[in-house]
C-alpha positions as CSV (number, residue, x, y, z in Angstrom):
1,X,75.5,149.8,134.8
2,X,72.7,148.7,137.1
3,X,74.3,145.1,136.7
4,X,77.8,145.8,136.5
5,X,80.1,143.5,138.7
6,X,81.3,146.4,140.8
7,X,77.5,146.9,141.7
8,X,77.2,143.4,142.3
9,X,79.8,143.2,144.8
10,X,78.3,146.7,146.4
11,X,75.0,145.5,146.8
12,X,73.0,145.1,149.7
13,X,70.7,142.5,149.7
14,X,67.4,142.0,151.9
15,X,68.3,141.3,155.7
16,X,67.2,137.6,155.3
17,X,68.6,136.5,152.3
18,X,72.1,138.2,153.2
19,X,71.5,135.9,156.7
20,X,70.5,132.5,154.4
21,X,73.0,133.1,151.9
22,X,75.9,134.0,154.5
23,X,75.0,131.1,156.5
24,X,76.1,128.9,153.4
25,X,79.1,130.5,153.6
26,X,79.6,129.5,157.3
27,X,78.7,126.0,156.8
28,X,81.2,125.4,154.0
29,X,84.3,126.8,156.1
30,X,83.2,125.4,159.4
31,X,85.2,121.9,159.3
32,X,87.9,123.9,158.2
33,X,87.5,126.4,160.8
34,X,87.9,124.2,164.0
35,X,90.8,121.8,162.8
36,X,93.5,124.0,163.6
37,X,92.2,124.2,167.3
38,X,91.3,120.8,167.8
39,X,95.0,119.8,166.5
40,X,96.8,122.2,167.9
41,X,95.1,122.0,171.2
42,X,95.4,117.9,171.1
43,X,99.6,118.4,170.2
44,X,99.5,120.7,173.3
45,X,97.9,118.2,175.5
46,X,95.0,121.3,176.3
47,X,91.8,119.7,178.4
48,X,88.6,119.5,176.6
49,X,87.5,123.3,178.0
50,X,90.7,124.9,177.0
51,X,89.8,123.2,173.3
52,X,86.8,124.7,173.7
53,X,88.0,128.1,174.7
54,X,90.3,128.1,171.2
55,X,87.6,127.0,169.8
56,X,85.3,130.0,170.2
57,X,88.3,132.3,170.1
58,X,89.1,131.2,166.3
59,X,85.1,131.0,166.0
60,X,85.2,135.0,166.8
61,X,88.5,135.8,165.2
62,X,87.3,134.2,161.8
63,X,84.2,136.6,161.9
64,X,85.8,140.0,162.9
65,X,88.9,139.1,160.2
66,X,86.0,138.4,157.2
67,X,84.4,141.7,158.1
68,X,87.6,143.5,157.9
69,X,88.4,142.3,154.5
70,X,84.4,142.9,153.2
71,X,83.5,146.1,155.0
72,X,87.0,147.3,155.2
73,X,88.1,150.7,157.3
74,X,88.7,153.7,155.1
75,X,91.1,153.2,152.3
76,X,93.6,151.4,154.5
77,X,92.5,147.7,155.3
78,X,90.5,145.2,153.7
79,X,90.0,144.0,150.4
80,X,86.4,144.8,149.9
81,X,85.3,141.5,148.1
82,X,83.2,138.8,148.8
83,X,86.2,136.6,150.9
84,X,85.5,134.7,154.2
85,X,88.8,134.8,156.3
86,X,89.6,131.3,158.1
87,X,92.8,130.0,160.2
88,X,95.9,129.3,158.3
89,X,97.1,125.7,158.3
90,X,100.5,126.7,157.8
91,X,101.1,127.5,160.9
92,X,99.7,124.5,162.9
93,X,103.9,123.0,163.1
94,X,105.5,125.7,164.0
95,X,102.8,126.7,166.8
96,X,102.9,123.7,168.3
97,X,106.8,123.7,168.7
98,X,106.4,127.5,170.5
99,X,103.9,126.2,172.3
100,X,105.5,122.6,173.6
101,X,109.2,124.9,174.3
102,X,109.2,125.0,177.9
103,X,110.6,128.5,177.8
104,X,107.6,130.3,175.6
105,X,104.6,128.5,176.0
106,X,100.8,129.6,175.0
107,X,101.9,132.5,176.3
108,X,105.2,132.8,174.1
109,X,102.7,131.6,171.4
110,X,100.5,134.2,170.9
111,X,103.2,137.1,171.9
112,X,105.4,135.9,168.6
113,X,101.5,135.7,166.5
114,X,100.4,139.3,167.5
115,X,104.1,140.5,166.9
116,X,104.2,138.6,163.5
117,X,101.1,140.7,162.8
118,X,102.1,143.9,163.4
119,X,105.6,143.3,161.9
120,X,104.0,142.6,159.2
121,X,101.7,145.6,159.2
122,X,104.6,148.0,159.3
123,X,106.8,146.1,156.9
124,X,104.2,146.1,154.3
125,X,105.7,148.2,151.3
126,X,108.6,145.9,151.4
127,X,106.6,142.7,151.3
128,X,104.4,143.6,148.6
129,X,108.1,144.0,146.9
130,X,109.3,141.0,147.7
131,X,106.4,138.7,146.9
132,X,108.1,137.8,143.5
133,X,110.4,135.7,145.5
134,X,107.0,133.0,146.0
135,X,106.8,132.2,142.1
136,X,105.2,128.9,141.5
137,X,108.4,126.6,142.2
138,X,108.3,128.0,145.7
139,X,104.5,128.2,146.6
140,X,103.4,124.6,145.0
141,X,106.6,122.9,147.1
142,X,105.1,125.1,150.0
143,X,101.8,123.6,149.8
144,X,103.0,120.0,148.6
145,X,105.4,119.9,152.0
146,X,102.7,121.5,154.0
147,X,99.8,118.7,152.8
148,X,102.1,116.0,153.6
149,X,103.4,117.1,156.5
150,X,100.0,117.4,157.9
151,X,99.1,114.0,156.2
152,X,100.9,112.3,159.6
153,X,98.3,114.3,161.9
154,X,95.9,113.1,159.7
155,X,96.9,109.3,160.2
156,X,97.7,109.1,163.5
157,X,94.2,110.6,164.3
158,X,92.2,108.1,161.9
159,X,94.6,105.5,164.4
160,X,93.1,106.8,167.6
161,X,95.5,109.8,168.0
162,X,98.3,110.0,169.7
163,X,97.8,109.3,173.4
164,X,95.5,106.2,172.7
165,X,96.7,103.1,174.4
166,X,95.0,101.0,171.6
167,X,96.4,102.6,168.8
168,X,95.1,101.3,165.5
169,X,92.0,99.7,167.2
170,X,89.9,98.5,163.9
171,X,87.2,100.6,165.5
172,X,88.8,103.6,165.6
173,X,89.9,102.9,161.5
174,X,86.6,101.5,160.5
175,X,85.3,105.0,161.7
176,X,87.4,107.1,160.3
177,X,86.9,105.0,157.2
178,X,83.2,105.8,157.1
179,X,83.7,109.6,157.3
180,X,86.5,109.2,154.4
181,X,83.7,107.3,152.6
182,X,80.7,109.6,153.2
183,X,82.8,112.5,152.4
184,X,83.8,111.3,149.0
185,X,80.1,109.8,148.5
186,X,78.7,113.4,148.9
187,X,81.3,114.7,146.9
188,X,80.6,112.2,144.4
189,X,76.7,112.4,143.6
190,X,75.9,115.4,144.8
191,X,76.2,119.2,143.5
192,X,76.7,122.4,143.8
193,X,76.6,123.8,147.3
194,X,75.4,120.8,148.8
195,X,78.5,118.9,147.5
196,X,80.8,121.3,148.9
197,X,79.5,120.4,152.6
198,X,81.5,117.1,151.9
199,X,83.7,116.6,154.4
200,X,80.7,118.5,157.0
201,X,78.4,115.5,156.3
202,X,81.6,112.8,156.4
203,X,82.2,114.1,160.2
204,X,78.0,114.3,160.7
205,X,78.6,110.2,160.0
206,X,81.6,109.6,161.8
207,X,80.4,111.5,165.2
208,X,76.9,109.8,164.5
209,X,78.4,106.3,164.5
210,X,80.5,107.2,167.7
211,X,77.7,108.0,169.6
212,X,75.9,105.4,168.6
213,X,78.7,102.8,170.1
214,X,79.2,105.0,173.2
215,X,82.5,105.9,172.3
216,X,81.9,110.1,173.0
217,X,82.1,111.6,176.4
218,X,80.3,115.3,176.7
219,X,81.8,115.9,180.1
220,X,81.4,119.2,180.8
221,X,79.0,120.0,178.4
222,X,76.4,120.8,180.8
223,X,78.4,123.0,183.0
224,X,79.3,125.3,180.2
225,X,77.0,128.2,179.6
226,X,75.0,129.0,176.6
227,X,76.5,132.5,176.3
228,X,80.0,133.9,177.2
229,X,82.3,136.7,175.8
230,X,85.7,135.7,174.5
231,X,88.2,137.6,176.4
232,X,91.7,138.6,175.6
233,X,94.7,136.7,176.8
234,X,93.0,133.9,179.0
235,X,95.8,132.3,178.9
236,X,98.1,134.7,180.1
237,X,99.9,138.0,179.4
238,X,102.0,137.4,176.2
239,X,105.6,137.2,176.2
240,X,108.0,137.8,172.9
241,X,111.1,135.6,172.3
242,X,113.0,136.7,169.2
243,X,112.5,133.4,167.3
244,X,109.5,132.4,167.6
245,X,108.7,136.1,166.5
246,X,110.9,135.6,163.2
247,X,109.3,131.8,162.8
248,X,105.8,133.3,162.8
249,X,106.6,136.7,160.8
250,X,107.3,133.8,157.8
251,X,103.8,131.7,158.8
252,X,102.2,135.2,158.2
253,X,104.5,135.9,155.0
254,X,103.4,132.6,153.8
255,X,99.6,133.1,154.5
256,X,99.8,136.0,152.3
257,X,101.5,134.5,149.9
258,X,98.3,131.9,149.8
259,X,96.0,135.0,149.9
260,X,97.1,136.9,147.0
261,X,96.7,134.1,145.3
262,X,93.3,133.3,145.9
263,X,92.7,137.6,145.4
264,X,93.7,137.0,141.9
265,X,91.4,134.1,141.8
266,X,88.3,135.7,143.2
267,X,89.0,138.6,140.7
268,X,88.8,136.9,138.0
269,X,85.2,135.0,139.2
270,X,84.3,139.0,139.7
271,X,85.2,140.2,136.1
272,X,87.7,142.7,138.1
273,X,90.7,143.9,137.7
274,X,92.7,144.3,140.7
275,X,95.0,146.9,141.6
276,X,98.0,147.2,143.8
277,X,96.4,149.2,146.5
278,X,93.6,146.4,146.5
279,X,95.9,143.6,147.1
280,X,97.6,146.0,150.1
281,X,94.9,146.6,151.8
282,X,93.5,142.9,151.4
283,X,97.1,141.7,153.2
284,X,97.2,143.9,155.9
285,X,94.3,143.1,157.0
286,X,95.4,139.1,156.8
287,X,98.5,140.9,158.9
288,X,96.1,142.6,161.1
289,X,94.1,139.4,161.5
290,X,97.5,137.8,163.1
291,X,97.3,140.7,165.4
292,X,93.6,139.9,166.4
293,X,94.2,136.6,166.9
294,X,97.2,136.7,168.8
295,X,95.1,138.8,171.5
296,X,92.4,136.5,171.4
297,X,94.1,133.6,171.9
298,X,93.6,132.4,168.3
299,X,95.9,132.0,164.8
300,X,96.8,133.2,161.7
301,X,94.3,133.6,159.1
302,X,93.7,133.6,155.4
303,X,90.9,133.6,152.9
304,X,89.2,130.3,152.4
305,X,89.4,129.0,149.3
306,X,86.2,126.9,149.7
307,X,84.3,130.0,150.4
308,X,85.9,132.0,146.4
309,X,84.8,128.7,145.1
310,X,81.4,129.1,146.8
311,X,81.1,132.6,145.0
312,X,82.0,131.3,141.9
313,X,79.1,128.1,142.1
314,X,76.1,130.2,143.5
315,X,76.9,133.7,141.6
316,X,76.5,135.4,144.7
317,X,78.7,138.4,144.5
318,X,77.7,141.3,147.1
319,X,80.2,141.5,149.9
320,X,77.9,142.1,152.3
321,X,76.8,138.7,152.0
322,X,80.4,137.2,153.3
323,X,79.8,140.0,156.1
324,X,76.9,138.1,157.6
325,X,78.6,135.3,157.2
326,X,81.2,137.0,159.5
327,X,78.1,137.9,162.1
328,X,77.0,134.5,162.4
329,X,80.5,133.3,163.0
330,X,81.2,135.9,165.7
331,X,77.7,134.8,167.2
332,X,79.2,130.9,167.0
333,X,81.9,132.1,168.9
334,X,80.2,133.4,171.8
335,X,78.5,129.7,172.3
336,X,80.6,128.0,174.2
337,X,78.2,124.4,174.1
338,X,78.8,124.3,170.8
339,X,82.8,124.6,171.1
340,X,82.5,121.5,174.0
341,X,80.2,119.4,171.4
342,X,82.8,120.0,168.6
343,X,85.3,119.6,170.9
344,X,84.5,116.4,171.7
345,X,85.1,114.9,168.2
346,X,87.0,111.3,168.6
347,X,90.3,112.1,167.1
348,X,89.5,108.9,164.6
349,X,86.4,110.8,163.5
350,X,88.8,114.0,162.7
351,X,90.9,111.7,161.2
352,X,88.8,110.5,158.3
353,X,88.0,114.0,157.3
354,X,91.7,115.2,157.7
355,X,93.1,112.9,155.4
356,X,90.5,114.5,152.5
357,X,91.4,118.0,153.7
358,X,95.0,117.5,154.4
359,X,95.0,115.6,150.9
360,X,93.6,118.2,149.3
361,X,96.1,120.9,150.1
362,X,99.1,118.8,148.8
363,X,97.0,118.2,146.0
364,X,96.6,122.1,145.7
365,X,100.7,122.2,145.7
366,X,101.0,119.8,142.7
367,X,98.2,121.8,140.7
368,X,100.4,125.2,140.7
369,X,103.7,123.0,140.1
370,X,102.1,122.1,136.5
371,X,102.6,125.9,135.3
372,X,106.4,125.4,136.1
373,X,108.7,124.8,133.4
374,X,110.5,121.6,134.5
375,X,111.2,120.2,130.5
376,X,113.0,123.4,129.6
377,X,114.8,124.5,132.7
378,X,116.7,121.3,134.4
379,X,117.1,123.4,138.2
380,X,113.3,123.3,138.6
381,X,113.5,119.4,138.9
382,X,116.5,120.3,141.5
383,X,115.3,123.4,143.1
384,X,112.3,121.5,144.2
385,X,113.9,117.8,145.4
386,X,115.8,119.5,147.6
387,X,112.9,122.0,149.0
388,X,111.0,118.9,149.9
389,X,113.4,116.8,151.0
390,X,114.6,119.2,153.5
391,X,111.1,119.5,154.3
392,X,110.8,116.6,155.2
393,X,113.1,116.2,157.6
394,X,111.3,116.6,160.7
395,X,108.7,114.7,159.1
396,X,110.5,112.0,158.9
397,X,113.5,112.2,161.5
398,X,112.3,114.3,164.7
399,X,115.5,114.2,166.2
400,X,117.4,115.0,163.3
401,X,118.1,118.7,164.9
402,X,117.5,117.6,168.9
403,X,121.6,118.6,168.7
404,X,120.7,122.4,167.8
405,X,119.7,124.9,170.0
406,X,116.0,124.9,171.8
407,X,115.3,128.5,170.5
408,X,115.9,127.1,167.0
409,X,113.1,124.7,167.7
410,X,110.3,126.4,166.4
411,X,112.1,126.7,163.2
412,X,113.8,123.6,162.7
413,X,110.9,121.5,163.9
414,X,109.0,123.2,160.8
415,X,108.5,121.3,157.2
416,X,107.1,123.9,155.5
417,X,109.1,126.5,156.7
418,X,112.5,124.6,156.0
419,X,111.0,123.9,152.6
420,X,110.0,128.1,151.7
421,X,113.2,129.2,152.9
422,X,114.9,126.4,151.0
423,X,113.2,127.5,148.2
424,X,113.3,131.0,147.8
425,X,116.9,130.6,148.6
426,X,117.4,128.0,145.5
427,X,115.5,130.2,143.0
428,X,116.8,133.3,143.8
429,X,120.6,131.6,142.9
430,X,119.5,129.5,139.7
431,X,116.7,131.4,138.1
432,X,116.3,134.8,140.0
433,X,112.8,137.2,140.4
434,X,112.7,138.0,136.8
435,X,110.3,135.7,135.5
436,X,108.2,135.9,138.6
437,X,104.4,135.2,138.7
438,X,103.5,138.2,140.9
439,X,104.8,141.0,138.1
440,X,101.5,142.5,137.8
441,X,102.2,144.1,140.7
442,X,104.4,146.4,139.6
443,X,103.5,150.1,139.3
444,X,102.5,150.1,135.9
445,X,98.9,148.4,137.0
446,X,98.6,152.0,138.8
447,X,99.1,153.7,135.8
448,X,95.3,154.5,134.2
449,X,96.4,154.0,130.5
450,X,98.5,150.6,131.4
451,X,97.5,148.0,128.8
452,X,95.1,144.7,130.2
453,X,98.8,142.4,129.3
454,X,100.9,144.0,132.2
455,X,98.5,141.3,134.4
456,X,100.1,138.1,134.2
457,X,98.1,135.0,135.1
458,X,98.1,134.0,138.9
459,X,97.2,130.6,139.7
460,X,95.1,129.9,142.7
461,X,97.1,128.7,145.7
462,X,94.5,126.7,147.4
C-alpha cells in the first residue's frame, strides 16, 4: 500500500523539493493569474498602482483559495487533491459592467462577489442538484462564447489597447506578433514542463523587446515598497445591489460548473474515484474562494487546468506540493514591485499572449461539444445557434440593450451569461436533465456496494 495513489496524494515530501516542485506549479499559472487584473483594471480605467494593488490581492487570494482546496478544514471544505486555484475568466464581462455602472462601482463589485460566495455557500445542496442542467451542450457553448468574447480584448490589446491614440501602430502588432510567435515556438519544440511555460516565455519576449525600444514606463516603481500586507476593502466598504448579486451568483455557478469538471479530470490522472462529499467540499470552497476574494478586493476563482495538466506530465501527486505552491503565491502577493513591474506590461505585449490564451478556452468549448450528439438529435444543432448567437450580442452590437434598464446592465452586457441561461433554458425544453453528464452524482456513488458503471465519463472543461 506504501505506493497506493491515496498515499501519493497524502505524502509529504522534503521541505525543498515540496518548494522546487510547487514553484513549477506557480510558474505555469502565473500568466494566467494576472490577466484578469490587468484587463479588468485597464476596462476600469484603474492607474498603474491600483493595477498593482489587484494585482497582489489576486496574487494572495490565489494562494489562500489553493490551500483551502489541498489542506482543506475538517470534513467541510476543500477537495484535498493536488489543484492550484486561479481567477475565473468568466467573470471578467460582467465585472467590468458592475464596476463601469455609475451606481455600484468597485465597491458594488466586490459587495455582489463576496455575496455570490456566500449564496453559494448556503445554497449548496441545491446546486450540487442542479448541476445536471450544465450537460455538454451548455458547458462547451459556455466556453466557446466565453473564448470569443474575450477574443476582442485580446485584439484590441495586440492593437495598442483601447485608449491608444495610434491604434494599430505596426509596432504595437509586430510585438504582439513576436510573443504570439515565441509562445507557439516554445510550445512547438520544447517538452514537458518547460513547454507548458509557453505563453510565460512569449510575454518574457514581448516585454524584452519593449524595453529594448523604450516603449515601458516603470513610474512608480521605485516608490513602491518591497513588502506590504494586502488589506481588506481598500477600495471602499462594499455595497450590495440585487443584480449584480444575482449576475455574479451565475459567474460563481459557472466557475463550478468549470471545476467539477476538471475534479473528474484530475481524478482520473489520480486513479481515484471521487465521491459526492468530495466534489462538495471541493465547490464550497471555489464558493468560499468568491467570498475571499470579494473582501480582498479580488475575483472568482477556479482550479487551473494548466496546473491538473502539470500533475498529470511530472507524476507529482502529494497535495502538499500544490500547498507550497499556494505559500509562494501568497508570498508574491505581499511584493508589491513585482505587481508595478507586471503591471506595466504594454497592452500589445498582453495582447499577443491573450490571443493564445483566450484561443485556447474557445478551443476548450469546441473539444466538450464533440461528445454531443448533434447527427442523431437535430435540437443540439439548434439549441446551440441560438445560445451563441444571443451570446454574441453584446459582442457584436453594445447598444443592442442601451434601451433596457441600467440595473440590467451587468446582465445584459454579458456574452457568456446570455449564452448559459440561453442554454440551460433550451435544453431543459427539448431534451430535459435525463441524459445529463453529471449523473454520477447521484446518491448511489455514496452507496459502498455501488457498481464502478454508475460513474459516467466527465470531460474536462478547460
Amino acid at each position: 500500500m506504501e505506493h497506493s495513489p491515496a498515499n501519493e496524494v497524502d505524502s509529504r515530501p522534503p521541505l525543498t523539493r515540496a518548494a522546487t516542485l510547487g514553484l513549477q506549479h506557480v510558474l505555469v499559472m502565473y500568466a494566467g493569474a494576472v490577466t484578469v487584473p490587468l484587463i479588468v483594471g485597464g476596462a476600469l480605467k484603474l492607474s498603474a498602482e491600483q493595477i498593482a494593488i489587484l494585482i497582489n490581492a489576486d496574487l494572495l487570494c490565489c494562494g489562500l483559495i489553493s490551500l483551502l482546496q489541498a489542506l482543506g478544514i475538517g470534513k467541510w471544505v476543500g477537495i484535498r487533491l493536488p489543484v492550484m486555484m486561479g481567477v475565473s475568466y468568466a467573470g471578467i464581462a460582467p465585472m467590468i459592467a458592475i464596476g463601469l455602472n455609475p451606481s455600484m462601482g468597485l465597491t458594488g463589485l466586490y459587495g455582489s462577489i463576496i455575496a455570490a460566495g456566500l449564496v453559494c455557500v448556503l445554497l449548496m445542496p441545491v446546486i450540487i442538484r442542479a448541476l445536471p442542467l450544465f450537460p455538454p451542450l451548455v458547458t462547451g457553448a459556455t466556453l466557446l462564447s466565453l473564448g470569443t468574447g474575450l477574443l476582442g480584448v485580446a485584439i484590441a490589446w495586440a492593437g495598442g489597447g483601447y485608449e491608444a491614440k495610434d491604434f494599430g501602430n505596426p509596432f504595437y502588432i509586430s510585438i504582439a506578433g513576436l510573443v504570439l510567435l515565441v509562445t507557439l515556438l516554445v510550445a512547438r519544440f520544447t517538452r514537458g514542463f518547460i513547454s507548458s511555460l509557453a505563453v510565460l516565455a512569449g510575454l518574457a519576449a514581448g516585454m524584452l523587446a519593449a524595453m529594448a525600444t523604450g516603449n515601458v514606463s516603470f513610474a512608480g516603481l521605485g516608490e513602491a515598497p518591497w513588502l506590504e500586507i494586502v488589506r481588506p476593502f481598500q477600495f471602499g466598504l462594499p455595497t450590495f445591489d440585487p443584480v449584480a448579486i444575482f449576475t455574479m451568483t451565475l459567474v460563481v455557478l459557472i466557475t463550478m460548473v468549470e471545476s467539477i469538471g476538471l475534479f473528474f479530470s484530475l481524478g482520473e490522472i489520480l486513479d481515484r474515484k471521487l465521491t459526492r462529499q468530495d466534489f462538495t467540499r471541493g465547490l464550497r470552497a471555489d464558493a468560499l474562494g468568491a467570498t475571499i476574494g470579494g473582501i480582498f478586493n479580488a475575483f472568482p476563482y477556479t482550479s487551473y487546468a494548466q496546473n491538473i495538466g502539470l500533475v498529470g506530465i511530472t507524476g507529482v501527486r502529494s497535495r502538499y506540493v500544490c500547498a507550497a505552491g499556494g505559500l509562494i503565491l501568497i508570498l508574491l502577493g505581499l511584493v508589491p514591485k513585482l505587481a508595478h513591474i507586471v503591471a506595466a506590461i504594454p497592452p500589445y505585449v498582453l495582447g499577443g499572449a491573450a490571443i493564445a490564451m483566450f484561443g485556447m478556452i474557445a478551443a476548450s468549448g469546441v473539444r466538450i461539444l464533440q461528445a454531443v450528439d448533434f447527427r442523431n438529435n437535430r435540437h443540439n444543432t439548434l439549441i446551440l445557434a441560438i445560445s451563441l448567437g444571443v451570446g454574441m450580442i453584446p459582442t457584436m452590437s453594445p447598444r443592442f440593450f442601451a434601451a433596457f434598464p441600467d440595473y440590467l446592465s451587468p446582465f445584459l452586457q454579458s456574452g457568456v451569461l446570455l449564452t448559459v441561461v440561453t442554454a440551460v433554458i433550451l435544453n431543459v425544453i427539448f431534451n430535459g436533465t435525463r441524459s445529463s453528464h453529471l449523473e454520477f452524482l447521484s446518491e448511489a456513488d455514496e452507496r459502498p456496494d455501488a457498481p464502478a458503471s454508475t460513474m459516467q465519463p466527465l470531460k474536462p472543461l478547460a
